[in-house]
C-alpha positions, 0 to 999 in steps of 0.5 A, a space after each residue: 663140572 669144567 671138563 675142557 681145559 680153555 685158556 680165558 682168552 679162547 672163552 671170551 671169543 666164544 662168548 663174544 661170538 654166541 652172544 651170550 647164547 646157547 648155541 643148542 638152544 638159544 636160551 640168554 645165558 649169564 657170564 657170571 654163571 660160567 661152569 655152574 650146573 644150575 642157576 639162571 643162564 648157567 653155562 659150559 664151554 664145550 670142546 667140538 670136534 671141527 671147530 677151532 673155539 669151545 661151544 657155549 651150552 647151557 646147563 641149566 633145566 629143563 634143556 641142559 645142552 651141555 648133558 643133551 647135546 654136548 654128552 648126547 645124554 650121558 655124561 660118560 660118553 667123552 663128548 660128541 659134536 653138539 647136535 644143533 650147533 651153529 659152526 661158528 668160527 673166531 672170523 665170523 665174529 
């Protein structure tokens, strides 16, 4: 499912700046459960355009942020500005 290419270190500041949570939704996400499409607190780093960090998206169901924000529904468009995204920059940590 990982579709951008982040180093780990950009990965651990977006993180460390969620706060180990969706940044569409809000729902507590598990560090442990980076890139997996189901399971409790399963997540994505997403690219967004006008940000300089990934967004941190859920994958889990029923919100699934990564599909419904960050692809608006459909995985096959390239990948849109997440909807409700907090425009959170690494200075703001």
């Amino acid at each position: 499912m990982p579709h951008d290419p982040f180093t780990e270190d950009q990965l651990l500041k977006a993180w460390l700046v969620s706060r180990g949570r969706c940044e569409c939704c809000g729902k507590t996400l598990t560090n442990d459960n980076r890139g997996r499409e189901s399971g409790k607190g399963s997540w994505e780093a997403h690219k967004a355009k006008g940000r300089d960090m990934p967004v941190i998206l859920c994958t889990g169901e029923p919100e699934s942020c990564h599909l419904n924000c960050g692809h608006n529904g459909d995985f096959q468009n390239e990948g849109v500005v997440p909807k409700q995204h907090k425009a959170r920059r690494y200075e703001d940590f």
